[in-house]
VOMI-502796 format. One record per residue (C-alpha): x, y negated, z negated; residue in three letters. Coordinates in pm, 1 decimal, m for minus. Each point is the difference from the previous one (the first is absolute). Example, Ala and Ser with C-alpha at 12.3 -4.5 7.8 and 13.67 -1.06 7.14 Angstrom:
2
zavex c1 1230.0 | c2 450.0 | c3 m780.0 | residuo ALA
zavex c1 137.0 | c2 m344.0 | c3 66.0 | residuo SER
This chain:
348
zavex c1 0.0 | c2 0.0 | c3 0.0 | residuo UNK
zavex c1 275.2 | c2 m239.2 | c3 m86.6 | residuo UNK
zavex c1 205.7 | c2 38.6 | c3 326.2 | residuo UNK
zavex c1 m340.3 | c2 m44.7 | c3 196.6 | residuo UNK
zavex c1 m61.0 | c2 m327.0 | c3 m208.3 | residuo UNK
zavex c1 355.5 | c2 m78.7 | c3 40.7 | residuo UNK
zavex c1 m45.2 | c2 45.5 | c3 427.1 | residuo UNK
zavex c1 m294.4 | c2 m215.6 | c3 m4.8 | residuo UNK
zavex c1 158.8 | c2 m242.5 | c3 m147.7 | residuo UNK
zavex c1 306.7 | c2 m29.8 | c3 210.6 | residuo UNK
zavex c1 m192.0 | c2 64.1 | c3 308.3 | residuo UNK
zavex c1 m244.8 | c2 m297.5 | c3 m126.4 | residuo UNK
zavex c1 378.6 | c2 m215.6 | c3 m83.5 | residuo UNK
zavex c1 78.8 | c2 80.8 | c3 337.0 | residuo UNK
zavex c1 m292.2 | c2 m89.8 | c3 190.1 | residuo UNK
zavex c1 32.1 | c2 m341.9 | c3 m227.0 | residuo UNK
zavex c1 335.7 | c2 m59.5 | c3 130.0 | residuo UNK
zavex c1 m64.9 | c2 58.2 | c3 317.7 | residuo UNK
zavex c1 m291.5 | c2 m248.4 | c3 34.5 | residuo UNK
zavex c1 252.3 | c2 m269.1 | c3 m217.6 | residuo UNK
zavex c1 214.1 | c2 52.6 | c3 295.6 | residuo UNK
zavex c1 m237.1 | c2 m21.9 | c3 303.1 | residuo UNK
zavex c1 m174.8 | c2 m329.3 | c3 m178.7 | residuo UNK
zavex c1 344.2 | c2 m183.7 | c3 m78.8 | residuo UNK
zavex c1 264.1 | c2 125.0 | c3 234.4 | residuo UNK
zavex c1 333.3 | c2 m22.8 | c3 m234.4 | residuo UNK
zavex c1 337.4 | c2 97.0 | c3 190.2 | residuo UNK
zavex c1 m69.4 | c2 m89.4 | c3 334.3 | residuo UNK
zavex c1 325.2 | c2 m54.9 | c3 201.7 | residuo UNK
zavex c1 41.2 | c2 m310.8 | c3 188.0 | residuo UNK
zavex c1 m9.3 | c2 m11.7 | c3 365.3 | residuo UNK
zavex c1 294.7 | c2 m217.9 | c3 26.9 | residuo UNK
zavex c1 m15.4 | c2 m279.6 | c3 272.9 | residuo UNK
zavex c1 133.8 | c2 m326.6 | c3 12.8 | residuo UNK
zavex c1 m232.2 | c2 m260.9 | c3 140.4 | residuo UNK
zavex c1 0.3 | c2 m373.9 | c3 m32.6 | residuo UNK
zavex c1 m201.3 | c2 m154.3 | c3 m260.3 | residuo UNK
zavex c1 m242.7 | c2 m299.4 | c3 41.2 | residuo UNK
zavex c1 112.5 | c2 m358.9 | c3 m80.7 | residuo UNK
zavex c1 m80.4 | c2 m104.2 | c3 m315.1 | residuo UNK
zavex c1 m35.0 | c2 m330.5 | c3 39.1 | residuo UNK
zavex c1 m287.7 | c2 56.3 | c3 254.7 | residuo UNK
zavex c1 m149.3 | c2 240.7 | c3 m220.7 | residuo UNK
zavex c1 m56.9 | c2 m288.2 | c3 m269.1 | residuo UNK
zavex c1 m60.2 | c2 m268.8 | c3 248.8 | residuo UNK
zavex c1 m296.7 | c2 216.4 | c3 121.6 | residuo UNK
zavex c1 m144.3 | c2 55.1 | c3 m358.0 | residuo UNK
zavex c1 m4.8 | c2 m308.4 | c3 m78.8 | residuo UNK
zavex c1 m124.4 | c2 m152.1 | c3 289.7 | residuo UNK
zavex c1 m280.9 | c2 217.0 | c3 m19.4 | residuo UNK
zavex c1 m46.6 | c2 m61.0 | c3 m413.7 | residuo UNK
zavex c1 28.2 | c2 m367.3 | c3 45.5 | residuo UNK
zavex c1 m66.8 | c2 m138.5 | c3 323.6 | residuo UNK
zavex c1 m317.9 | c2 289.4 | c3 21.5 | residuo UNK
zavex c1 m95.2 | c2 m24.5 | c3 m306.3 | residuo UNK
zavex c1 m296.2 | c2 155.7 | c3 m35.4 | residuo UNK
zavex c1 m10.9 | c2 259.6 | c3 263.4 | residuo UNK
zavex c1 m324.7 | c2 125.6 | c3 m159.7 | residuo UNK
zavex c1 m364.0 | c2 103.3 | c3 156.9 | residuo UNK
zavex c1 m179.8 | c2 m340.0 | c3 m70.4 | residuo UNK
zavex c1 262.8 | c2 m196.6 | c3 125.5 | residuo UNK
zavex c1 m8.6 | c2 157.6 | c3 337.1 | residuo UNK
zavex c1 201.3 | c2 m356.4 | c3 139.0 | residuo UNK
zavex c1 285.3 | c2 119.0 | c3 m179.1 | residuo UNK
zavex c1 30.3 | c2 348.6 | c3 87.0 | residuo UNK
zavex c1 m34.8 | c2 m110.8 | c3 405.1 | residuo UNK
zavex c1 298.0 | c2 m258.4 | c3 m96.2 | residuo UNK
zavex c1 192.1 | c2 286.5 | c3 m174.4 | residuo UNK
zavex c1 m79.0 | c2 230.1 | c3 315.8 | residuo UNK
zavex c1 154.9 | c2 m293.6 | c3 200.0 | residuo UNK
zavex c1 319.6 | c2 9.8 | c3 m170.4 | residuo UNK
zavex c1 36.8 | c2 373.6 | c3 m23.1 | residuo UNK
zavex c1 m58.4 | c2 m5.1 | c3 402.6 | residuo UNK
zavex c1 267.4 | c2 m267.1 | c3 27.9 | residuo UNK
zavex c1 256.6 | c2 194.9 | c3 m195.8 | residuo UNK
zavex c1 m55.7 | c2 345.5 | c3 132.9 | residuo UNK
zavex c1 64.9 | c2 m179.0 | c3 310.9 | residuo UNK
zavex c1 309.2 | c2 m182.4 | c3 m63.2 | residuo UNK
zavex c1 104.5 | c2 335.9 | c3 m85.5 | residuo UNK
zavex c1 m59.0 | c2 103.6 | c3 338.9 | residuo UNK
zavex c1 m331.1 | c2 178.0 | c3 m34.8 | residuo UNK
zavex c1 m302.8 | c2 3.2 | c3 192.1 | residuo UNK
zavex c1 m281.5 | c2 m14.9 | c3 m258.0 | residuo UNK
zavex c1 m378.3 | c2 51.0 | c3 84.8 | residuo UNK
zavex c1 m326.3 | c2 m100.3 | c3 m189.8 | residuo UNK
zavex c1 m280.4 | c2 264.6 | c3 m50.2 | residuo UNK
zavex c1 m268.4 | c2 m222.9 | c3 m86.7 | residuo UNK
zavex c1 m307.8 | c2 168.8 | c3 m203.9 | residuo UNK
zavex c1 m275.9 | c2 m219.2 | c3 m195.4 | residuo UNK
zavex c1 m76.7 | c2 39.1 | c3 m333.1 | residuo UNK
zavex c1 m329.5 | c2 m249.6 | c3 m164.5 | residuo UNK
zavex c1 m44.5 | c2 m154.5 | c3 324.8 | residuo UNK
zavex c1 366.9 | c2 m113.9 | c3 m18.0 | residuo UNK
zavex c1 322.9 | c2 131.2 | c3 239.2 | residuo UNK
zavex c1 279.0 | c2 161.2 | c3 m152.9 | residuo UNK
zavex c1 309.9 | c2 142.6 | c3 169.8 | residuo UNK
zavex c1 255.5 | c2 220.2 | c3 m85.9 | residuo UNK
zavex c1 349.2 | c2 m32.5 | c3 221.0 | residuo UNK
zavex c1 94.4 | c2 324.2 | c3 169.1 | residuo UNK
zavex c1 365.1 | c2 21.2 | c3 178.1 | residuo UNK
zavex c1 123.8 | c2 310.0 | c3 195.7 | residuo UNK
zavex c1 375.5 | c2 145.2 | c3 14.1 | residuo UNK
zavex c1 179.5 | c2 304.1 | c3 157.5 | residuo UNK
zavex c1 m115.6 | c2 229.3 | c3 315.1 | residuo UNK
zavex c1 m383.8 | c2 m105.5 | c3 124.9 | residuo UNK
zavex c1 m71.2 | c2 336.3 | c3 230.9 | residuo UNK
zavex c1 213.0 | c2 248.7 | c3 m217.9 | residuo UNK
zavex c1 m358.9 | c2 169.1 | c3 m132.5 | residuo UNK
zavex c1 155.6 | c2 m18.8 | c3 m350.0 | residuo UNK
zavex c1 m211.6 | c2 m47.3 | c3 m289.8 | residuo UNK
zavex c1 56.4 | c2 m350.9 | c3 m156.9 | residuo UNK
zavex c1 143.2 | c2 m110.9 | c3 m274.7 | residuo UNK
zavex c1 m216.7 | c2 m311.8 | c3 m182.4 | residuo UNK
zavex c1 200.8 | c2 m236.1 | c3 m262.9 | residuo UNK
zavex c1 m293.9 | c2 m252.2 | c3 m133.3 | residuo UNK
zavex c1 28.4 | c2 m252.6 | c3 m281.1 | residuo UNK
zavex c1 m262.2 | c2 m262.4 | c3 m140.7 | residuo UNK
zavex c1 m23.1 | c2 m353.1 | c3 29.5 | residuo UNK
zavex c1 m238.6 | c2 m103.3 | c3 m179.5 | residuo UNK
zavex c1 m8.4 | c2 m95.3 | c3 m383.1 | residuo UNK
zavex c1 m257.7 | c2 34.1 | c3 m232.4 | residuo UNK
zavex c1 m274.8 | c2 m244.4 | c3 m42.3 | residuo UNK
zavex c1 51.1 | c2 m135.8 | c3 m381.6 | residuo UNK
zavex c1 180.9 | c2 129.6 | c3 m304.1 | residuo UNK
zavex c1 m156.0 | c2 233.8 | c3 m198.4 | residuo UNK
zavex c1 m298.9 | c2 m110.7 | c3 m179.0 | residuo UNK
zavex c1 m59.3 | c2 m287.9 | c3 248.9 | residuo UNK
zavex c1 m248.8 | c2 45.2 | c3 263.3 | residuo UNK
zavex c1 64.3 | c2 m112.9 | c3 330.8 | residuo UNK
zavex c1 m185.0 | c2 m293.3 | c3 163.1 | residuo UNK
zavex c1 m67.1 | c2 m71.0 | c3 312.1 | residuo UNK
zavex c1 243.8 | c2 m292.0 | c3 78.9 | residuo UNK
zavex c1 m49.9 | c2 m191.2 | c3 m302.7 | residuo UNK
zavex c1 245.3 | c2 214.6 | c3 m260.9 | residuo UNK
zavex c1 319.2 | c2 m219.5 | c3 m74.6 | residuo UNK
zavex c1 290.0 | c2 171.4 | c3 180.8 | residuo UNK
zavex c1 180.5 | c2 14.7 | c3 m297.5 | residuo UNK
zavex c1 m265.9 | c2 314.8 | c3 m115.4 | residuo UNK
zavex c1 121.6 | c2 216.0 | c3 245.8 | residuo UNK
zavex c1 308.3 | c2 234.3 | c3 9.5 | residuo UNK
zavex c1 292.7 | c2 m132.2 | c3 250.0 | residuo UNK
zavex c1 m1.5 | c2 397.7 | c3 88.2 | residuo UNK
zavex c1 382.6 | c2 11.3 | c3 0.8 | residuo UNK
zavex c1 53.2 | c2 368.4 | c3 m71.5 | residuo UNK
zavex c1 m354.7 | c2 93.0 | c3 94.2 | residuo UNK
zavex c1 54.7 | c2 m28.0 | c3 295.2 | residuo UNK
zavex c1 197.1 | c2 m310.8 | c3 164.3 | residuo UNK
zavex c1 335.7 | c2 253.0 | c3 m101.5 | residuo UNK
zavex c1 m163.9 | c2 306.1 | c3 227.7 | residuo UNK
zavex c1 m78.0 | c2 m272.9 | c3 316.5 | residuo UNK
zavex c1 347.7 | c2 m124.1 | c3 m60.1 | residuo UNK
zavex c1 123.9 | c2 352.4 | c3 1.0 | residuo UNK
zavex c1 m152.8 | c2 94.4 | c3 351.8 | residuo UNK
zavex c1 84.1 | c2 m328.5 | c3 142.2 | residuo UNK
zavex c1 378.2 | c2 98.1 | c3 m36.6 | residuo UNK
zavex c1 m104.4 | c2 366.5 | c3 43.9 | residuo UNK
zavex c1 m110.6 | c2 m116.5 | c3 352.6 | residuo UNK
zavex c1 344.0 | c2 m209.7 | c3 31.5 | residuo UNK
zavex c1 203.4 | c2 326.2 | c3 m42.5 | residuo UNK
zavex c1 m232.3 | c2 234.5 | c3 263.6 | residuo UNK
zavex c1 51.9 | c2 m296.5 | c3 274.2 | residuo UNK
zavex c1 390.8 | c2 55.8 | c3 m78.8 | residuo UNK
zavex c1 m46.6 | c2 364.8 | c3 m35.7 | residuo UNK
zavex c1 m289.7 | c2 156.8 | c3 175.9 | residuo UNK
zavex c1 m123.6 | c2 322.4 | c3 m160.9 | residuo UNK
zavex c1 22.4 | c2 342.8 | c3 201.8 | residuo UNK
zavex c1 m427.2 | c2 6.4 | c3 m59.6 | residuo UNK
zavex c1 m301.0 | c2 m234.6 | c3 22.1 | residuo UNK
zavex c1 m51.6 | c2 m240.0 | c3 m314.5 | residuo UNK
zavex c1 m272.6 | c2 m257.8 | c3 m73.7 | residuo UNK
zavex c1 91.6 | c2 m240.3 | c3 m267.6 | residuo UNK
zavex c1 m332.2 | c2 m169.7 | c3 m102.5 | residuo UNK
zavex c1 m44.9 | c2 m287.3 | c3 m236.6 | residuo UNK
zavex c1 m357.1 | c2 71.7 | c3 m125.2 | residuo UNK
zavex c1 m265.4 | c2 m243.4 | c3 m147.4 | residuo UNK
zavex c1 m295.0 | c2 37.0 | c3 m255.3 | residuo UNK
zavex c1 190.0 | c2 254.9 | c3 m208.2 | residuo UNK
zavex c1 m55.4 | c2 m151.6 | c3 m357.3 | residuo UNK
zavex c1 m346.9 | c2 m42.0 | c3 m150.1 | residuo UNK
zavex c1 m289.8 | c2 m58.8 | c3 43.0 | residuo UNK
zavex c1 81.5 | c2 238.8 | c3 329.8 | residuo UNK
zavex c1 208.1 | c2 273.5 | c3 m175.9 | residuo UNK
zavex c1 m125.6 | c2 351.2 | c3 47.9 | residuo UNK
zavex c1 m252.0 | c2 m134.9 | c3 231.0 | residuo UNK
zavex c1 m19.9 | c2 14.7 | c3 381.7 | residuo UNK
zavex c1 81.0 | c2 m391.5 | c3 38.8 | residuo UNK
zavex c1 404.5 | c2 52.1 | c3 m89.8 | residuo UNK
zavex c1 156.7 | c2 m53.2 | c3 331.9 | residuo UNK
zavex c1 221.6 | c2 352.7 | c3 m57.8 | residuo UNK
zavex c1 m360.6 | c2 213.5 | c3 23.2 | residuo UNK
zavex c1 m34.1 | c2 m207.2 | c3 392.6 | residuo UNK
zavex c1 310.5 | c2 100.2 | c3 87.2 | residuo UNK
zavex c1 m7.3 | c2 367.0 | c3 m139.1 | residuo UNK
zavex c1 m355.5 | c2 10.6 | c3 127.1 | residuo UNK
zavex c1 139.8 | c2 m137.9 | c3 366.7 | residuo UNK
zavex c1 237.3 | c2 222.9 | c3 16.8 | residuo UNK
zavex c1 m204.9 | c2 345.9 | c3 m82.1 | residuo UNK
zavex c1 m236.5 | c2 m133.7 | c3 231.4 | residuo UNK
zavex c1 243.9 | c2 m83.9 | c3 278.3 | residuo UNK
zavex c1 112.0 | c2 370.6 | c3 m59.0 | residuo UNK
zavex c1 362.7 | c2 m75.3 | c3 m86.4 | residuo UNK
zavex c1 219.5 | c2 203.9 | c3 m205.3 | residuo UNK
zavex c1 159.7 | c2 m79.1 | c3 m335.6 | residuo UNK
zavex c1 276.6 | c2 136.8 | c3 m101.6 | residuo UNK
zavex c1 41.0 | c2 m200.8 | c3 m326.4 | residuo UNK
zavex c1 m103.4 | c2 m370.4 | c3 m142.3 | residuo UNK
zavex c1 177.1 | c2 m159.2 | c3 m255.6 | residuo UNK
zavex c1 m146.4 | c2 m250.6 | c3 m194.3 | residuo UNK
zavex c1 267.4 | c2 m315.9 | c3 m132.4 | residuo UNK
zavex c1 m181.9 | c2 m60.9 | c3 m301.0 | residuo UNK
zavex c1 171.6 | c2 m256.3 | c3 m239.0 | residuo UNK
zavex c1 371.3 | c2 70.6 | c3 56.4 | residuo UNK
zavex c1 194.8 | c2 m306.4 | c3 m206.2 | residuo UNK
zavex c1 m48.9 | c2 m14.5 | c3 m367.3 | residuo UNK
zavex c1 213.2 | c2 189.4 | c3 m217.1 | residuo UNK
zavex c1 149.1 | c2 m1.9 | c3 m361.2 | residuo UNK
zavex c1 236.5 | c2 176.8 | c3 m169.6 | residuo UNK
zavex c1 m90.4 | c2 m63.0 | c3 m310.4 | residuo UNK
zavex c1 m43.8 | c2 327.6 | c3 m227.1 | residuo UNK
zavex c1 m361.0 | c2 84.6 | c3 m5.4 | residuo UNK
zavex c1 m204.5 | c2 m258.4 | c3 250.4 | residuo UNK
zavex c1 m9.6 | c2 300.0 | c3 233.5 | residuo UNK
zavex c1 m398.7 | c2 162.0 | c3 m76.6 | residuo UNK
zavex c1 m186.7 | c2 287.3 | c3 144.8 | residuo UNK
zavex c1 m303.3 | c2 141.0 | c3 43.1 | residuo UNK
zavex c1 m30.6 | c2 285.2 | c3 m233.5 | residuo UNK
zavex c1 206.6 | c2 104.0 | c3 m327.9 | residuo UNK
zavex c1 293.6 | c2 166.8 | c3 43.2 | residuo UNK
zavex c1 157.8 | c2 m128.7 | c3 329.2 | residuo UNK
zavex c1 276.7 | c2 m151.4 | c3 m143.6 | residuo UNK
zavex c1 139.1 | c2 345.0 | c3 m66.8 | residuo UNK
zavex c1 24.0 | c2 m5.2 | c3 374.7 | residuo UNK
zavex c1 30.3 | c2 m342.8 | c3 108.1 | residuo UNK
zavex c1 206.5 | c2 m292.9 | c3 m125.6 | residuo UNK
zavex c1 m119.2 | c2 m232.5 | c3 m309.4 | residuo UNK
zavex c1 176.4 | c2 m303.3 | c3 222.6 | residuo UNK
zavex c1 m163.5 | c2 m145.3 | c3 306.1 | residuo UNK
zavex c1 359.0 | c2 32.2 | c3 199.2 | residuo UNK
zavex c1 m159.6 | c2 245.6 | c3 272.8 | residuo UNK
zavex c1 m174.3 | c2 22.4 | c3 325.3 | residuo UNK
zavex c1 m343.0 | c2 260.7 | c3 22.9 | residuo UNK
zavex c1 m139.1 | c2 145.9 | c3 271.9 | residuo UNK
zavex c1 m331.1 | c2 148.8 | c3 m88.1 | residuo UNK
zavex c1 m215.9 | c2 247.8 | c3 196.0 | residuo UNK
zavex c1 m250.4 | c2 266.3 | c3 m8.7 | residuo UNK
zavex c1 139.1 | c2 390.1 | c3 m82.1 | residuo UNK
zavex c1 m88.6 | c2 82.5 | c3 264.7 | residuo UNK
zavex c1 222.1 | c2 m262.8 | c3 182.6 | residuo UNK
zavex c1 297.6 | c2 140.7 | c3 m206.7 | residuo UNK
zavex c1 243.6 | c2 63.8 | c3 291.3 | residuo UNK
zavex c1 m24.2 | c2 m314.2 | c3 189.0 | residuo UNK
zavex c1 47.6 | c2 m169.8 | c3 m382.0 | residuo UNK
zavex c1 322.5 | c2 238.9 | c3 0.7 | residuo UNK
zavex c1 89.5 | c2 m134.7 | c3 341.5 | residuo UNK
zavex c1 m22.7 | c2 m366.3 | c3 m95.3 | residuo UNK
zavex c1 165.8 | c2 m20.9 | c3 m312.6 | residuo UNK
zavex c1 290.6 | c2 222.7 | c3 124.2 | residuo UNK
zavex c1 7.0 | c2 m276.3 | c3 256.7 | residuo UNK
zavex c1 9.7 | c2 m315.8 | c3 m225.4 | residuo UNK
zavex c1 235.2 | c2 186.6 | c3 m268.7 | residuo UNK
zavex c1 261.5 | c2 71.7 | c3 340.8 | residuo UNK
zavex c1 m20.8 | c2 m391.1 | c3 77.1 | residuo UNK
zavex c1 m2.8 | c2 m227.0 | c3 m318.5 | residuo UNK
zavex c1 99.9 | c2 48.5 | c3 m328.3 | residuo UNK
zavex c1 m297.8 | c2 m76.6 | c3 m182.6 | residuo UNK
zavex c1 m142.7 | c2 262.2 | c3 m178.8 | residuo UNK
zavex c1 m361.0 | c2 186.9 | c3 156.4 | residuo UNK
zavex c1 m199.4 | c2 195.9 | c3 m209.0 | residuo UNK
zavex c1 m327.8 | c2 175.3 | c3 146.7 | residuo UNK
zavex c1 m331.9 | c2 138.2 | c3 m96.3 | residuo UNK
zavex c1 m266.3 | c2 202.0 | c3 153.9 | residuo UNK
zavex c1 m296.5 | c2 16.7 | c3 m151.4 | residuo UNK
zavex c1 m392.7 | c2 m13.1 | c3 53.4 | residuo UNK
zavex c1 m143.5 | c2 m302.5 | c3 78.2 | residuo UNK
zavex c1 m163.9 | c2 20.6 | c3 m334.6 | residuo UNK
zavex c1 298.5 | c2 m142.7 | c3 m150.5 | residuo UNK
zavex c1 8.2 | c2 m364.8 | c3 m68.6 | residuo UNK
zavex c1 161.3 | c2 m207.1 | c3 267.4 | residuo UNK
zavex c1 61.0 | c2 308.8 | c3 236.7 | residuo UNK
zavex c1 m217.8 | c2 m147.4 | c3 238.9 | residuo UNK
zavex c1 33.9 | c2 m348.7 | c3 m113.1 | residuo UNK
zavex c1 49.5 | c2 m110.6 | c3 337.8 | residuo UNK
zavex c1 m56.7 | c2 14.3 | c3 422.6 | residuo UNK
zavex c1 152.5 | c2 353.0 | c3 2.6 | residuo UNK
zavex c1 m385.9 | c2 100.2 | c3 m139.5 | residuo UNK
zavex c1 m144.5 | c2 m104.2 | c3 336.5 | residuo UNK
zavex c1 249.4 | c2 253.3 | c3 195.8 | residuo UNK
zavex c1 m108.7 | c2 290.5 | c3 m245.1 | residuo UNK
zavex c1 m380.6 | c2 m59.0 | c3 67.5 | residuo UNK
zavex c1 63.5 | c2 51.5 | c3 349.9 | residuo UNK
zavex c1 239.0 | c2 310.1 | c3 m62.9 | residuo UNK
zavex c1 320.9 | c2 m167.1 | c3 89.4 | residuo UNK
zavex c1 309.1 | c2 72.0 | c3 m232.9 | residuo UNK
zavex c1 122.9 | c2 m286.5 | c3 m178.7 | residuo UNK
zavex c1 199.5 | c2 m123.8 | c3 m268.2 | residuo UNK
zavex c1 73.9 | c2 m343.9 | c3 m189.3 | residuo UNK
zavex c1 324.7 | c2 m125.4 | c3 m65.6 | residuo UNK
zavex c1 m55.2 | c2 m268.7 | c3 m370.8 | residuo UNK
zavex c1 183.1 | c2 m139.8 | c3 m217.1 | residuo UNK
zavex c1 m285.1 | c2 193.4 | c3 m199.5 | residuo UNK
zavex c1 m208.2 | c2 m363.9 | c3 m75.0 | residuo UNK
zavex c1 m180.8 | c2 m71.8 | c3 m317.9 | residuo UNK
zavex c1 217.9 | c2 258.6 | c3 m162.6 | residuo UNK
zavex c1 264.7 | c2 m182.1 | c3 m4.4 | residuo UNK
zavex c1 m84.2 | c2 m366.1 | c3 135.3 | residuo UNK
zavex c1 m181.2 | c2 m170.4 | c3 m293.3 | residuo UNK
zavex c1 m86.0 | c2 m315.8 | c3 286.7 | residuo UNK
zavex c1 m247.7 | c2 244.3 | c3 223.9 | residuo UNK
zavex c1 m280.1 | c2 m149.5 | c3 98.1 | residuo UNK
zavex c1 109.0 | c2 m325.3 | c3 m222.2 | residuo UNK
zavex c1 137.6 | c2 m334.4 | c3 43.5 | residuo UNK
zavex c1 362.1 | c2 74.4 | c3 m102.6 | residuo UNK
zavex c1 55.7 | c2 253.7 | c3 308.1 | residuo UNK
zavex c1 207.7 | c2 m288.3 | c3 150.6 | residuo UNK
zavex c1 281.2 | c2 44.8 | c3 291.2 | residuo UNK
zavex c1 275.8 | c2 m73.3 | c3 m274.5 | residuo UNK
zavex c1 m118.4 | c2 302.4 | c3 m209.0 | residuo UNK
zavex c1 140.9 | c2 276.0 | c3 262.5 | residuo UNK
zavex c1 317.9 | c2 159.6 | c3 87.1 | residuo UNK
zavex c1 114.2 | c2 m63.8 | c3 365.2 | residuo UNK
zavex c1 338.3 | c2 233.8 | c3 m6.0 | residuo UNK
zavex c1 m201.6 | c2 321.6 | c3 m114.0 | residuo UNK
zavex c1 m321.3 | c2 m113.4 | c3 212.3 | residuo UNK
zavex c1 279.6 | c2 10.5 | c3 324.3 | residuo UNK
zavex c1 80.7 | c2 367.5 | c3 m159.8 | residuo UNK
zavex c1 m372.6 | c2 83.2 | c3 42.2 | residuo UNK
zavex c1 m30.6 | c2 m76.6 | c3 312.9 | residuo UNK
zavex c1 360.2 | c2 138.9 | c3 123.9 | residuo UNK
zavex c1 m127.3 | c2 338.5 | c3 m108.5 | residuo UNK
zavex c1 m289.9 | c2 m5.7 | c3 188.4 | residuo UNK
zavex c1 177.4 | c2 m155.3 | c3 306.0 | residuo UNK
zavex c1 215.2 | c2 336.8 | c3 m70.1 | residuo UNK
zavex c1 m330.5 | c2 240.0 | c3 25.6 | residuo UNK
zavex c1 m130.9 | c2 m160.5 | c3 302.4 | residuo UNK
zavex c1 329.0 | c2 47.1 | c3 216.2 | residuo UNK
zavex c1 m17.5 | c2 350.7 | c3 m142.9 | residuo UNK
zavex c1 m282.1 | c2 109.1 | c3 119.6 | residuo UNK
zavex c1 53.2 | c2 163.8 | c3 358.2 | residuo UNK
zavex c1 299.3 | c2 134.9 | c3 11.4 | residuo UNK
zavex c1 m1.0 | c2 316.7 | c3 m248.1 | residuo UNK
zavex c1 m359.3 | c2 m50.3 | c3 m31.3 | residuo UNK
zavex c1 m188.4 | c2 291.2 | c3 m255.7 | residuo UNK
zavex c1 m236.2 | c2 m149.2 | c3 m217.1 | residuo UNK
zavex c1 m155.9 | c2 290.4 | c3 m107.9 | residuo UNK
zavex c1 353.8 | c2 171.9 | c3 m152.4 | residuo UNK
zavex c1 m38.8 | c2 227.7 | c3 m292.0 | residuo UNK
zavex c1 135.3 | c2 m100.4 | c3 m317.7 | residuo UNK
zavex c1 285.4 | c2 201.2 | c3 m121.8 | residuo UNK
């Protein structure tokens, strides 16, 4: 009787360990490769145009978000991109999200989709928003969330019209992510995922830039969503995430091997059901609904960022070396893909 208790146990330990691994992804070995990193300077010069000069890029202040689309046009084409507006209405007024194409166009490859959010929410929390009338001063600057994702695929766009990737991308600056339009069919990522199921295209993965400039190292300021992470995952906000579905475990592998190989800021990982808090926190959710793999690269938000969704999340608040590390790694994924391409790998 013991021995069968004691095999039901390890077999249960085992099983345990297993899923700890699968779910967090510890020991993965860098795919070395050294690409160039994105200028800095730009990086913050983008944020804080967009946090100042934009400020507020929310839903009732639709003026603002066209003038913020305006400048994200403009500097996606400086960089030497072609970007194009897919226009959808939402309350009787038009929206747009920007939508620019790199690599082959006839290789019948399934695309890879990069999106980040440019809009900022309406008011800080406890403040309703008005329709025109709120003081400017009640609304978030959205520097982190998510002027530091725009700024991100900007120079992400900068770097493909250097380097062209070896398969189809489509970087697209989204709007209408943030409430009152999150987890509805107004965000401007469920158009485009909806467009492209219903144009028939294939996705191989979508990433989703989701707040990818604050960090601390402070002992501590780093939170999670349930008790016991920090067993696993660091008590300091020094770190990168990329966060997915289980079921999206490989391409999670893929993309932090990827971003480890390139910079040498630290990526951790989790995969875990969207029940989680803050798993699907983001435009990746849109992708999912329409059975699309996809993942979300964060500086993991209002777990660490005490300014989300507030008035201090201001352009001066962020990190601009590690951000360039951010996107570096996933500058590193995208030329990647394509040449030893197998996403579906088995895990060792």
């Amino acid at each position: 009787m013991i021995r069968w208790v004691l095999r039901v146990l390890s077999a249960l330990l085992g099983t345990l360990l297993a899923a700890l691994l699968w779910l967090t992804q510890p020991g993965i070995t860098p795919k070395i490769m050294a690409v160039p990193s994105p200028s800095v300077e730009r990086l913050k010069q983008h944020v804080r145009a967009l946090s100042e000069t934009y400020h507020p890029r929310s839903f009732d202040r639709p003026e603002k978000l066209e003038a913020a689309a305006g400048y994200i046009v403009q500097a996606l084409t400086e960089a030497g991109a072609t970007p194009e507006a897919q226009v959808f209405e939402v309350a009787g007024q038009p929206f747009k999200n920007l939508v620019t194409r790199f690599g082959p166009k006839d290789s019948g490859a399934a695309w890879l989709v990069i999106g980040a959010h440019y809009d900022s929410v309406g008011a800080t929390e406890g403040e309703a928003p008005g329709t025109g009338a709120t003081p400017n001063d009640s609304y978030t600057p959205g520097a982190d969330d998510n002027a530091s994702g725009v700024a991100g695929l900007i120079e992400l766009a900068r770097l493909l019209v250097q380097q062209p990737p070896k398969v189809p991308v489509e970087l697209v600056a989204y709007s209408l992510e943030e409430p009152p339009n999150f987890r509805t069919p107004n965000m401007g990522s469920a158009h485009h995922a909806a467009r492209l199921k219903a144009e028939g295209r294939a996705v191989e993965l979508m990433l989703s830039l989701e707040m990818i400039g604050f960090f601390d190292d402070h002992e501590g300021r780093q939170e999670y969503p349930a008790p016991g992470m920090t067993a696993l995952y660091p008590s300091t906000g020094n770190f990168i995430a990329v966060v997915g579905r289980p079921q999206d475990a490989l391409w999670c592998r893929k993309l932090k091997a990827a971003m480890q190989g390139a910079a040498p800021l630290p990526v951790y990982s989790l995969n875990a059901p969207a029940g989680i808090p803050g798993i699907d926190f983001s435009d990746h959710l849109n992708y999912w609904a329409e059975h699309f793999p996809a993942l979300m690269v964060t500086d993991t938000s209002f777990f660490r960022n005490r300014e989300y969704h507030r008035q201090g999340d201001t352009w001066d608040t962020l990190d601009y070396v590690r951000m360039s590390q951010v996107v570096q790694g996933v500058f590193a994924f995208v030329l990647g893909q394509g040449a030893a391409h197998e996403p579906r790998e088995q895990l060792p």
